[in-house]
N, C-alpha and C positions, 0 to 999 in steps of 0.2 A: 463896082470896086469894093463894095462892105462887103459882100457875098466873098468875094475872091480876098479878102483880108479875115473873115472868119475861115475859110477854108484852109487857109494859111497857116492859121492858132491852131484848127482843130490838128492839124499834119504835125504842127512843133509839138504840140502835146502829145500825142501819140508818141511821136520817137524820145521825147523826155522822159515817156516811161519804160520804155526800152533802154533806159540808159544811152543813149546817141543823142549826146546834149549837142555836139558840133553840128550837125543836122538839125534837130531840134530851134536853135540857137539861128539858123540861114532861114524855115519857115517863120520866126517869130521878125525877123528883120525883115521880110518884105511884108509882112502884118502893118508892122508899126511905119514904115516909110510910106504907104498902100492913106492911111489912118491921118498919116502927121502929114501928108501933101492935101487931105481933105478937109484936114482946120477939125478935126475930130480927136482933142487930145482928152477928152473922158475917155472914150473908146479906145484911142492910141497906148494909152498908160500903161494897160494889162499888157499886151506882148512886148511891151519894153521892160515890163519887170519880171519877164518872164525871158528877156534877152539876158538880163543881169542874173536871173539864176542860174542858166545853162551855163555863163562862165564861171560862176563859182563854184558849180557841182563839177565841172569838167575840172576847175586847176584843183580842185583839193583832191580829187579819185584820182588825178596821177599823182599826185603829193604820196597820200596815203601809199596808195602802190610800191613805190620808192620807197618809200618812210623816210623823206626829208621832210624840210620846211619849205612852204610855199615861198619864193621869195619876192617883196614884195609889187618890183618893178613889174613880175609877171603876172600879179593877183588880179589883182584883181582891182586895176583900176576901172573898176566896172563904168566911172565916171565919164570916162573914155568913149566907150560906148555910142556918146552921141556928141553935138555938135554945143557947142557955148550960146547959142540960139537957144538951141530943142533943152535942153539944160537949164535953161531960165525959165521957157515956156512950161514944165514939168515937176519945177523945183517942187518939193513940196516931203509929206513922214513918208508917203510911200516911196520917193529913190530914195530918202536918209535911212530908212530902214533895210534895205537892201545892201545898201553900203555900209553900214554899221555890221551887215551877216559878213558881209566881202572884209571886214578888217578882223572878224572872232575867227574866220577859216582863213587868213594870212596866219593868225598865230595859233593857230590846232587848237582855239583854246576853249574845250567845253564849257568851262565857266561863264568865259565871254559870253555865248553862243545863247546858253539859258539865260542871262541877265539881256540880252539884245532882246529874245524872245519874249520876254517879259517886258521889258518897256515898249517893244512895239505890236502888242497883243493882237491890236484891232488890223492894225496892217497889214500884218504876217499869218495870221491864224483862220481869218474870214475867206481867204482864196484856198479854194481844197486842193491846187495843184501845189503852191506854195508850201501849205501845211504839210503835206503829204513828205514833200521831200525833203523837207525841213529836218520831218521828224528821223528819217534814215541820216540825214548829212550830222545827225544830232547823236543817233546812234555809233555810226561810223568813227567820230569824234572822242566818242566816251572811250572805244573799244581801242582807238591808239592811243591815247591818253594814258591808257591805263598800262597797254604794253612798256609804253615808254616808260615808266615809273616802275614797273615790272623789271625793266632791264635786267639791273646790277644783283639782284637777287638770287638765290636758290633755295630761301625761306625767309619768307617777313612773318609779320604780325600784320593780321586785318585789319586792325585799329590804326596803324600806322600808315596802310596804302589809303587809307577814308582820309586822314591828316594832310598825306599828302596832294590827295585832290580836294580836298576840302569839300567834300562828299558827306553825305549821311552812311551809315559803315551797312545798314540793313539794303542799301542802294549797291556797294562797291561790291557786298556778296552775293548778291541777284546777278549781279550781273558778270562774275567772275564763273557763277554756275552754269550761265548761260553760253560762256564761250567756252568752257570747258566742255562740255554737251552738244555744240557744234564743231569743236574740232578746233576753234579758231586760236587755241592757249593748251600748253603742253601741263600738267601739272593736277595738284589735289586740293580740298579746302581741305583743313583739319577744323571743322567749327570746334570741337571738342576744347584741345587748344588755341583756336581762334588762329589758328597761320595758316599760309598758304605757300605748300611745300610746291616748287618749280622743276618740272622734269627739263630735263637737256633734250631737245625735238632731233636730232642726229641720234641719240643712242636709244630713245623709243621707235623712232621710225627704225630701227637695226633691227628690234628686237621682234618688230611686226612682222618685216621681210624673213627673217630667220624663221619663225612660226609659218607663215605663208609658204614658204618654202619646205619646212617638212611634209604641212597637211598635202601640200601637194605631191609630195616623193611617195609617202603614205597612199594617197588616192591612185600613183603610176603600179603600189605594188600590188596593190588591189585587186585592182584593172586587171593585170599580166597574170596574177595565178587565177583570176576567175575562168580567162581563157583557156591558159593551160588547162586547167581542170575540165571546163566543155569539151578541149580538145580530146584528153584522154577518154571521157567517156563515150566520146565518138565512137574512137577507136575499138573500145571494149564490145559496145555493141555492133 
């Protein structure tokens, strides 16, 4: 049964990193039920806290997707999860820390998320599947956070989006460059003046397709006289 409950973890992890937490989330639950019928709750612990990640990574990547709010009856009562038994039998920092992740990604809230991470350093940090996706659900976090604050804009001040995530400002420009550079944000920094002017994503994407669209009329007439011309001098010769 240990053998066939490690094979179990190794399978949920595998698809965790695949992103297929729902999958992920079904090998980590027969882990832990395999673990907690053998009186093995040192060993049971890990795939139940690894059952609690897969639904927090699952309800916030559809949140995000959407760009709502998780609501909370659906979060992530990770608590749920198990039974008022197994609950008692497991209480302890490792599910409080978990649950504490499960209520910073009820509220999108990156703040939250690094001060959880920081009070539960040894918890959360020392498992590298944990850490690992911690660190993207922490990423993913920062980059709606910051949309959302972006909204209402078509030119702020730097200083003031750092304000309003209550951010360090050398942080909200790393990382405004960094999605700018991936595609993920329409727009410019002006470090010079310190703003960040906001393109409209509708009237750039226009102006790609319109470009796209000549080089390739361009390339159709290219094409069509080169032939003609082989033609012709077919013919001559």
């Amino acid at each position: 049964p240990t053998l066939q409950a490690d094979m179990d973890t190794l399978s949920g992890t595998l698809h965790t990193e695949e992103s297929d937490y729902n999958t992920g989330h079904s090998y980590f639950l027969e882990a832990f039920e395999q673990l907690d019928q053998m009186n093995a709750p040192e060993q049971a612990i890990t795939p139940l806290k690894y059952m609690m990640l897969c639904k927090i990574l699952d309800a916030l990547t559809k949140a995000l997707k959407q760009r709502v709010d998780i609501k909370k009856e659906t979060v992530l009562d990770v608590s749920g999860l198990i039974t008022n038994r197994q609950a008692v039998k497991y209480a302890g920092r490792d599910l409080e820390a978990l649950q504490a992740i499960a209520k910073a990604a009820s509220k999108r809230s990156w703040k939250d998320l690094d001060e959880t991470l920081e009070t539960y350093s040894k918890e959360l940090q020392e498992d590298l599947l944990i850490q690992h996706h911690l660190k993207i659900l922490q990423e993913q976090m920062l980059e709606s956070n910051l949309l959302r604050v972006l909204e209402p804009y078509e030119c702020v001040e730097l200083a003031h989006v750092a304000e309003l995530m209550e951010l360090p400002l050398q942080m909200v420009e790393r990382k405004l460059s960094q999605m700018i550079l991936d595609g993920k944000f329409q727009g410019i920094l002006d470090q010079g003046k310190g703003q960040l002017i906001v393109y409209e994503p509708s009237a750039s994407d226009k102006a790609m397709e319109q470009g796209l669209q000549v080089l390739e009329n361009l390339d159709h007439v290219v094409t069509t006289l080169f032939d003609r011309s082989t033609a012709l001098r077919t013919l001559v010769l």
